[in-house]
C-alpha positions as CSV (number, residue, x, y, z in Angstrom):
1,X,4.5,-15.6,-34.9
2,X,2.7,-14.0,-37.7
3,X,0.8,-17.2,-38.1
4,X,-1.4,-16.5,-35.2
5,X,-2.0,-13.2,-36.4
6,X,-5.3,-14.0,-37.8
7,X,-7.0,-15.5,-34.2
8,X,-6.9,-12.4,-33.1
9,X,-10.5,-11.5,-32.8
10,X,-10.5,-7.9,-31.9
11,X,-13.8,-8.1,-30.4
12,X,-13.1,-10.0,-27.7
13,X,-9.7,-8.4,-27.0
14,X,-12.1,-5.2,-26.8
15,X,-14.6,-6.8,-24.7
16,X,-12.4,-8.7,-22.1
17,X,-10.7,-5.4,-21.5
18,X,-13.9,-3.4,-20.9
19,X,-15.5,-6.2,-18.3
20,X,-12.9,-5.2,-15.6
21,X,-13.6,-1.5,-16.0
22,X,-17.7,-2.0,-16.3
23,X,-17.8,-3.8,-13.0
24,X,-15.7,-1.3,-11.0
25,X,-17.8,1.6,-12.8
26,X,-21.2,-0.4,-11.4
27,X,-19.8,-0.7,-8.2
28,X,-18.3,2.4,-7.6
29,X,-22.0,4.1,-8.7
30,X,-23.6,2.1,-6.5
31,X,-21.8,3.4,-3.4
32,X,-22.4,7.1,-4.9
33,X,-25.8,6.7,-5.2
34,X,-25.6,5.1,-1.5
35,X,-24.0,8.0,0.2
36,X,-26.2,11.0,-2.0
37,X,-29.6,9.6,-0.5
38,X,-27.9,9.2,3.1
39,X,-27.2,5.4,3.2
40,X,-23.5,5.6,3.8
41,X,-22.2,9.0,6.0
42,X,-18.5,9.8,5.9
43,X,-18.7,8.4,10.0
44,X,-19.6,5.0,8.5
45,X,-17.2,5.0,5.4
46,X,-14.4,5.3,7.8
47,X,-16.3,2.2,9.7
48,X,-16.0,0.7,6.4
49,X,-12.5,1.6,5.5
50,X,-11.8,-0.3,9.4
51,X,-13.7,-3.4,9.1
52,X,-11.6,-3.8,5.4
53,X,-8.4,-2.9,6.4
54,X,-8.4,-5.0,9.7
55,X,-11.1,-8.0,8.5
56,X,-11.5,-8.3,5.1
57,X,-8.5,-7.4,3.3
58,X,-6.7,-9.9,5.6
59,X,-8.8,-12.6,4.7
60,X,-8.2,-11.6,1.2
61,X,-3.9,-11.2,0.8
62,X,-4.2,-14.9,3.0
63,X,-6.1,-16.3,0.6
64,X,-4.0,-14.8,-2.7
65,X,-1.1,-15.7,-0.6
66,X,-1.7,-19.4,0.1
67,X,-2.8,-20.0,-3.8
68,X,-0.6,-18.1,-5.9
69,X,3.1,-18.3,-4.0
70,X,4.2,-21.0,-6.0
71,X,8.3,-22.4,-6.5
72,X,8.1,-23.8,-10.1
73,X,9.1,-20.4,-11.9
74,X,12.3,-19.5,-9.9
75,X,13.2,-17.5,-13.2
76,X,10.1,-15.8,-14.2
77,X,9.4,-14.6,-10.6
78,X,12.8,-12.8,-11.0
79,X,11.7,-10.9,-14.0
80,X,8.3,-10.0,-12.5
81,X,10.5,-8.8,-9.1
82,X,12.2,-6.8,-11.4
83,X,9.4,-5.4,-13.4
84,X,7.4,-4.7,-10.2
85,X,10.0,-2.3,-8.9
86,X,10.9,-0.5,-11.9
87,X,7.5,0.2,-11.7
88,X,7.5,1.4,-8.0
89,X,11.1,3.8,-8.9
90,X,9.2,5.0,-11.6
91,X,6.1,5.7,-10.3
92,X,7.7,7.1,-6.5
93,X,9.9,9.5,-9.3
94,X,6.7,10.7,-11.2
95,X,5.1,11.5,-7.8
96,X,7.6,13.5,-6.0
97,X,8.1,15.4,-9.1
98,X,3.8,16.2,-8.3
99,X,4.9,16.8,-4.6
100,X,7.3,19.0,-5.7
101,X,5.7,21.2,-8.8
102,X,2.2,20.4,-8.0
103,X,-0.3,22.8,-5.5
104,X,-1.3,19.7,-3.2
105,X,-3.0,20.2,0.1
106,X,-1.2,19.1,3.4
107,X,-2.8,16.3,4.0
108,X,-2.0,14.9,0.4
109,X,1.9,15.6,-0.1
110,X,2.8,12.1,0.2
111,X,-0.1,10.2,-0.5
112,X,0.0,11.5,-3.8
113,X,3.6,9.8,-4.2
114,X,1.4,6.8,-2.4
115,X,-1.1,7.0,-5.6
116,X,2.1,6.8,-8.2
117,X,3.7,3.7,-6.6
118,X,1.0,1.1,-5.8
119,X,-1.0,0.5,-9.0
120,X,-4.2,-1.7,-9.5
121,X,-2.0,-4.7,-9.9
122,X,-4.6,-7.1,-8.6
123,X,-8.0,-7.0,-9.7
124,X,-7.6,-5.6,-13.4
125,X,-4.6,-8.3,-14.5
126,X,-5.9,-10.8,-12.6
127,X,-9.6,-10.6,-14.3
128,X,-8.0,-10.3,-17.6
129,X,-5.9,-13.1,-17.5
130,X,-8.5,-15.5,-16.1
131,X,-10.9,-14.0,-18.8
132,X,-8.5,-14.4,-21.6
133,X,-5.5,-16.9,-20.6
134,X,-6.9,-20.0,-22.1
135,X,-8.4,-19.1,-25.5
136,X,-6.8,-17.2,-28.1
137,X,-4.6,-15.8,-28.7
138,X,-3.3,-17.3,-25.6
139,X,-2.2,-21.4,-25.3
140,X,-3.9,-23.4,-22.9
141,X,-2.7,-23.8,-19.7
142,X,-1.1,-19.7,-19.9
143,X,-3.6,-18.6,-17.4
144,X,-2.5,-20.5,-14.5
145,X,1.1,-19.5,-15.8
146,X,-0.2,-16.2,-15.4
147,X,-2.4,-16.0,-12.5
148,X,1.4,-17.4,-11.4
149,X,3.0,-14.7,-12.3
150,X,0.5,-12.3,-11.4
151,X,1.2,-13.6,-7.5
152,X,4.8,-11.6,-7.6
153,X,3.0,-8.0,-8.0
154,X,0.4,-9.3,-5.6
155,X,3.0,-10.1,-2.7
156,X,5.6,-7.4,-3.6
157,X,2.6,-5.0,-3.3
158,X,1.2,-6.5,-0.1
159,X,4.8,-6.5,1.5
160,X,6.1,-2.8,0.3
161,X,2.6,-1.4,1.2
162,X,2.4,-3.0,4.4
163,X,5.0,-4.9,6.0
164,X,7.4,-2.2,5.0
165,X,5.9,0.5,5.8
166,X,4.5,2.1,2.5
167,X,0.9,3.0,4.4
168,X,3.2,5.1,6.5
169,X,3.3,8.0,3.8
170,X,-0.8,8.2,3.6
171,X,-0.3,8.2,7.5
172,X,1.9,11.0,7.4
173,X,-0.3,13.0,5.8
174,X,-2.6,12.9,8.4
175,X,-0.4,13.4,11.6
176,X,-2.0,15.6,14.4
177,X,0.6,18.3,14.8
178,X,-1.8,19.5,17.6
179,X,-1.3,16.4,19.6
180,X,2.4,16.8,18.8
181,X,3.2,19.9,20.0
182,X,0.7,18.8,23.1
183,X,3.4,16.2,23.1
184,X,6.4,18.3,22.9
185,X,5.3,21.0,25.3
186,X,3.8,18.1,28.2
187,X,8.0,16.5,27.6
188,X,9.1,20.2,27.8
189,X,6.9,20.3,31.4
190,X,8.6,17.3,32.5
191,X,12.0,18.0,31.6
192,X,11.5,21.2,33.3
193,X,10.2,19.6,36.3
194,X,12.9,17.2,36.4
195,X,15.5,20.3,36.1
196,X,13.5,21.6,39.1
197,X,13.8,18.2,40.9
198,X,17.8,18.1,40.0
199,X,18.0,21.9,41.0
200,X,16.7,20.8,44.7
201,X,20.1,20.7,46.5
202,X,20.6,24.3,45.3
203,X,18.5,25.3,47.8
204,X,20.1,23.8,50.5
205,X,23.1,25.6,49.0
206,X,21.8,29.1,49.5
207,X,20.8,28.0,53.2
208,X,24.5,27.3,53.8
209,X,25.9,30.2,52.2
210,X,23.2,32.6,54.0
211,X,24.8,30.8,57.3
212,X,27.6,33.0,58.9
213,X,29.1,29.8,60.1
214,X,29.3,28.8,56.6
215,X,33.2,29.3,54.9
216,X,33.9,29.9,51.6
217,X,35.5,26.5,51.2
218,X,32.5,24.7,52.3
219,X,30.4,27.2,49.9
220,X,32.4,25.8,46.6
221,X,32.6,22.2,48.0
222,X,28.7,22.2,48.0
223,X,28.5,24.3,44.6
224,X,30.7,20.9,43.0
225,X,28.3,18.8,44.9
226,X,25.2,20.6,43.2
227,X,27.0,20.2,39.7
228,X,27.7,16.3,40.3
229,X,23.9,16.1,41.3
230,X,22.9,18.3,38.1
231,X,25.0,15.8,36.2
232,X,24.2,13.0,37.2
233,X,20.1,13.6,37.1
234,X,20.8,14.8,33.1
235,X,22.8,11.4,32.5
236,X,19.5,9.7,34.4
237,X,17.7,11.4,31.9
238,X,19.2,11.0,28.6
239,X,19.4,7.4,29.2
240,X,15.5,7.1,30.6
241,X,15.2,8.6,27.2
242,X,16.9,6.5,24.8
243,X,15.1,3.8,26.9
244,X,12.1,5.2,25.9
245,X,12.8,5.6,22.0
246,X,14.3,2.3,22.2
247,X,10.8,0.8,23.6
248,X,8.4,2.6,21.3
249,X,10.3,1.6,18.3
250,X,10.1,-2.1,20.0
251,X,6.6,-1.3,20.4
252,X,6.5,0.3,17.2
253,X,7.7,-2.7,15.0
254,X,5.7,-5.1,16.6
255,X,2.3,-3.4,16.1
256,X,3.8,-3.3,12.4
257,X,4.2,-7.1,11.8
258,X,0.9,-7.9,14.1
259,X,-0.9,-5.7,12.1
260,X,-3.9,-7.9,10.7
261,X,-2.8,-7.5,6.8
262,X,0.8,-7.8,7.3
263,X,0.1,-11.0,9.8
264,X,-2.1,-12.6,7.4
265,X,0.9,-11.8,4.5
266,X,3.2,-13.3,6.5
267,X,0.7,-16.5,7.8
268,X,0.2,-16.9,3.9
269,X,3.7,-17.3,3.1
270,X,4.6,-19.8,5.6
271,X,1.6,-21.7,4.4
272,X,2.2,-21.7,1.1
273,X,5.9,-22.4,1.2
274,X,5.3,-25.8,3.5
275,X,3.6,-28.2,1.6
276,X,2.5,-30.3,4.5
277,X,0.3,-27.0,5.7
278,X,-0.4,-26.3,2.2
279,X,-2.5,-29.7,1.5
280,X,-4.3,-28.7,5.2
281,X,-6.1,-25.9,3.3
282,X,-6.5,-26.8,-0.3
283,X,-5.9,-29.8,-2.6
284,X,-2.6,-30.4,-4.0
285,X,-4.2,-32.5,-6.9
286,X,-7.5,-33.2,-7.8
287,X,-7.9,-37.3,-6.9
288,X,-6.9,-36.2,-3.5
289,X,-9.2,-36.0,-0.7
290,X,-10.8,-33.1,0.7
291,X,-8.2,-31.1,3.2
292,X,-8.8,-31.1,6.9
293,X,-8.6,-27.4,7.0
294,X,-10.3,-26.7,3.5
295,X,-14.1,-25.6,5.4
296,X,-11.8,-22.8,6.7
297,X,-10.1,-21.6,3.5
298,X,-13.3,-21.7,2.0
299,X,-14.7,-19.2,4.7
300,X,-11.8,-16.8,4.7
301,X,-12.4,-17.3,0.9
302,X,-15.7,-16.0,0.8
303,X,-14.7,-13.2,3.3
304,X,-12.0,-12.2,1.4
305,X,-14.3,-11.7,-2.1
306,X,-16.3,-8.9,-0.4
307,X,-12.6,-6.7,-0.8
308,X,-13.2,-5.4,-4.2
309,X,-17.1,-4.5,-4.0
310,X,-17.3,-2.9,-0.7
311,X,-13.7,-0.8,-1.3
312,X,-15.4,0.6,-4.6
313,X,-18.8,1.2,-2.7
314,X,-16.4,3.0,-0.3
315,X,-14.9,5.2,-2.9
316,X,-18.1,5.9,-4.5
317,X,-19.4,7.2,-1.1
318,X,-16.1,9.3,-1.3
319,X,-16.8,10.4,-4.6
320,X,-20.6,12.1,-3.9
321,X,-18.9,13.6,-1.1
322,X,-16.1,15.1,-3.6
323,X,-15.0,18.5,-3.2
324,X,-13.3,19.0,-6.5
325,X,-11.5,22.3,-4.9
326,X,-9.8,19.9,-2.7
327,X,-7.7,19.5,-5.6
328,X,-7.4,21.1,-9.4
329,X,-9.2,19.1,-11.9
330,X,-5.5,19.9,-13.5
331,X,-3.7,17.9,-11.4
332,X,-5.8,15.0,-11.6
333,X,-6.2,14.7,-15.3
334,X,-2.0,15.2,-15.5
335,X,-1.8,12.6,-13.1
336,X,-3.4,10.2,-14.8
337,X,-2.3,11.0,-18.4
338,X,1.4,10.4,-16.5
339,X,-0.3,6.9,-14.7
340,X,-1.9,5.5,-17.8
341,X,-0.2,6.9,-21.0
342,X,3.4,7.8,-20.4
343,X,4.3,5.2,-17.6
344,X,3.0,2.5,-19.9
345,X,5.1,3.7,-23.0
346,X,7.7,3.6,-20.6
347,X,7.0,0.2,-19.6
348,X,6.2,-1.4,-22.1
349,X,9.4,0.2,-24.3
350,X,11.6,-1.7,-21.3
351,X,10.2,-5.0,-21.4
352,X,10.4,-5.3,-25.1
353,X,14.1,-3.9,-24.4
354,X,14.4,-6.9,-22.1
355,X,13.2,-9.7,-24.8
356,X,14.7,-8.3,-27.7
357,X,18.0,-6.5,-26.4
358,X,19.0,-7.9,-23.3
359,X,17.3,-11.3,-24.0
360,X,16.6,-12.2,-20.6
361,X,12.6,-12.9,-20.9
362,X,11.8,-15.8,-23.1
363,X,10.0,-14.6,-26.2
364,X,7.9,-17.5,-26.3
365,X,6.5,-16.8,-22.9
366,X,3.3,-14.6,-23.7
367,X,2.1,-14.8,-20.7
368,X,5.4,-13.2,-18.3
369,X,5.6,-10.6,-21.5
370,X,1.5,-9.9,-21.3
371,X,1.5,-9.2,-17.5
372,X,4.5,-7.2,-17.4
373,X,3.7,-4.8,-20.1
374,X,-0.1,-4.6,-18.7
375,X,0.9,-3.7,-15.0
376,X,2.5,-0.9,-16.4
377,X,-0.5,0.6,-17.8
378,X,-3.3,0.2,-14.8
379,X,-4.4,2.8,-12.5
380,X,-4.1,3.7,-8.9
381,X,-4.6,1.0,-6.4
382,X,-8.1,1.4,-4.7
383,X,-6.4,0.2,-1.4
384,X,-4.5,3.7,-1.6
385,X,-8.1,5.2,-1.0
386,X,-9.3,2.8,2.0
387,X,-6.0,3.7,3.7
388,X,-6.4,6.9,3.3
389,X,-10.1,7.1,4.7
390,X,-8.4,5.1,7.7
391,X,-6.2,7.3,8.8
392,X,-8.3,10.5,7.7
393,X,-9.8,11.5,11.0
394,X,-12.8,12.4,9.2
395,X,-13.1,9.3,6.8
396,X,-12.8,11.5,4.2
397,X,-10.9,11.0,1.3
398,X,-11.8,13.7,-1.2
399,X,-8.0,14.5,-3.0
400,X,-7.5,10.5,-3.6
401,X,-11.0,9.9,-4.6
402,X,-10.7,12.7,-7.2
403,X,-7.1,11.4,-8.4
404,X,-9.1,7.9,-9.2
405,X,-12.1,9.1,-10.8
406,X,-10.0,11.0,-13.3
407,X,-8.1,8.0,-13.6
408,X,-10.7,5.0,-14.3
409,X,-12.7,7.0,-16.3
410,X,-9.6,7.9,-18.6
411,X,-8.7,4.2,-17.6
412,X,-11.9,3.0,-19.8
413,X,-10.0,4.2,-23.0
414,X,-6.5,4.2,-22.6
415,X,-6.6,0.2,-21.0
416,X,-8.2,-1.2,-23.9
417,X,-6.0,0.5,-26.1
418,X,-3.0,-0.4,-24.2
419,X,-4.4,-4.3,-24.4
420,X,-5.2,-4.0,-28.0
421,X,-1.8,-3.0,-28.3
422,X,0.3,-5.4,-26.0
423,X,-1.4,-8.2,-27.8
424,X,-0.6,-6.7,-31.7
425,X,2.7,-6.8,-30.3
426,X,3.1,-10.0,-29.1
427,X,1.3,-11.8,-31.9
């Protein structure tokens, strides 16, 4: 392996790693600079953040769905399932130790646990390995390996964050306890009134015992009737009640899978895993003629591109609106020493554990070796931030936006020195 040792132009290692990282810094200004002269308010961010979630990201998981889930790598898809959630333990570990030790505001308790699960497992890898895969130090043909690869953390991040339920701890955050306890007192009303309703016979009870024609027997025969009554309107209750859990939870689970970016993960799938629906959208090989369906790929396609520039105009916007009280500079630059220094030693320490030790990664595969020591070391998703300015009843997302800054800005440094050193290792 030392052989190769001398195509290693640092340079370019140094280059290709800064690209990613220049383009989200452009964008990301851009949408500051938008929302300081009044172009974007924090009432059309959260437009912004709606149109993504429900539009655009959609178009965008469909599309990375239909291409990348592929069957040939049975194997290496195993590894990367078990790389992605060692990543997830590790990262949900690190951030309830911040929920626990950490002064966070309410509204950020468990999105920060949010912020140390999901990384940037998309754009980051995914530029790199396109940039990079097919030139040295790479061998030809390793970036479609990768991009290959790359589709596990795309759909194990798609699926935990949305299908099961992830988004719900940025949503928690941001539950209205005033419309809850609203809630609880209006089914405290009812139940009252219902108690009311069951007490109803009573009444007639205290007619007949105010009767002088009334004996004492017919007093206690009535006072069993007004229990049985009592008794049976609670039974009526309880089970109009489970009835009720049991519907919203029906109703619950099925907004959950209709949900536009967990339909169009699921849609994808299918799609991808039928090659007869496959070839309807895009070419299996190249001498093969255009697919009926391919003039709709390629708009859902272009859709789908406008993801990663408008969600880092979004956080810029977020970012001039930054409140840096919201939450300590402290925290943030801990954070993201934790994010991008310790969890990749970490990482990168257990995957060489897994090729050397335990032997169950293929040391010739660069590319599976590459993209699971790299995932370890990239920052925050962005998609934590739209969520969170969707659910934010304000738009704002000050505490994320904070946590990400701190994080790509250290993220310039510490990526192209995890890169430089990923690649030293491997060749």
């Amino acid at each position: 392996m030392s052989g190769d040792l001398p195509a290693f132009d640092i340079k370019k290692i140094i280059w290709t790693s800064a690209k990613p990282i220049i383009k989200i810094i452009l964008n990301v200004g851009a949408g500051f600079i938008l929302a300081k002269i009044g172009f974007i308010t924090p009432t059309i961010a959260k437009s912004f953040s709606k149109i993504i979630v429900n539009y655009i990201l959609p178009c965008l998981l469909f599309v990375n769905m239909v291409e990348s889930v592929r069957t040939d790598y049975f194997h290496q898809f195993g590894i990367m399932t078990i790389m992605v959630f060692f990543y997830m333990l590790l990262g949900g570990i690190f951030g309830f130790l911040f929920r626990i030790f950490a002064r966070l505001p309410p509204n950020f308790r468990n999105g920060i646990i949010a912020a140390a699960i999901w990384g940037n497992w998309g754009d980051i890898p995914l530029a790199v390995m396109i940039s990079l895969g097919d030139s040295a130090p790479f061998r030809p043909g390793d970036r479609a390996r990768g991009i290959a690869y790359q589709s596990v953390f795309l759909i194990l991040f798609n699926v935990t964050l949305f299908i099961m339920g992830g988004f719900k701890l940025i949503q928690s955050d941001y539950a209205d306890s005033a419309n809850q306890e609203a809630l609880a007192n209006e089914a405290t009303v009812e139940a009252g009134e219902a108690f009311e309703a069951a007490d109803g016979p009573t009444a007639g009870c205290n007619v007949i015992q105010s009767s002088t024609s009334t004996s004492a027997t017919e007093t206690e025969h009535a006072n069993n009737a007004t229990k049985e009554v009592d008794y049976v309107h609670i039974e009526v209750l309880r089970d109009s009640t489970k009835w009720t859990r049991v519907q919203e939870k029906t109703k619950s689970l099925l907004a959950l899978i209709f949900a536009p970016p967990n339909l169009a993960v699921i849609t994808g799938i299918l799609v991808a895993l039928f090659p007869t629906l496959k070839g309807m959208f895009i070419k299996s090989t190249h001498p093969a003629p255009e697919p009926m369906l391919e003039f709709l790929f390629s708009y859902i396609y272009s859709v789908g591109g406008a993801y990663v520039p408008l969600a880092l105009v979004n956080l810029g916007a977020a970012l001039a609106r930054m409140n840096f009280k919201a939450i300590s500079f402290r925290v943030s630059f801990v954070f993201a020493v934790v994010k991008l220094i310790v969890t990749p030693a970490i990482g990168i320490s257990f995957v060489l554990f897994l090729v050397k030790v335990v032997q169950i990664i293929d040391v010739d595969d660069k590319p599976l070796i590459f993209l699971a020591m790299f995932a370890s070391c990239v920052p925050t998703a962005t998609t934590v931030m739209v969520l969170t300015q969707f659910y934010s009843p304000t738009g704002e997302a000050e505490e994320i936006a904070s946590m990400l800054i701190t994080q790509y800005i250290l993220g310039v440094f510490t990526l192209i020195g995890s890169m430089i050193l990923i690649l030293f290792l491997l060749f």
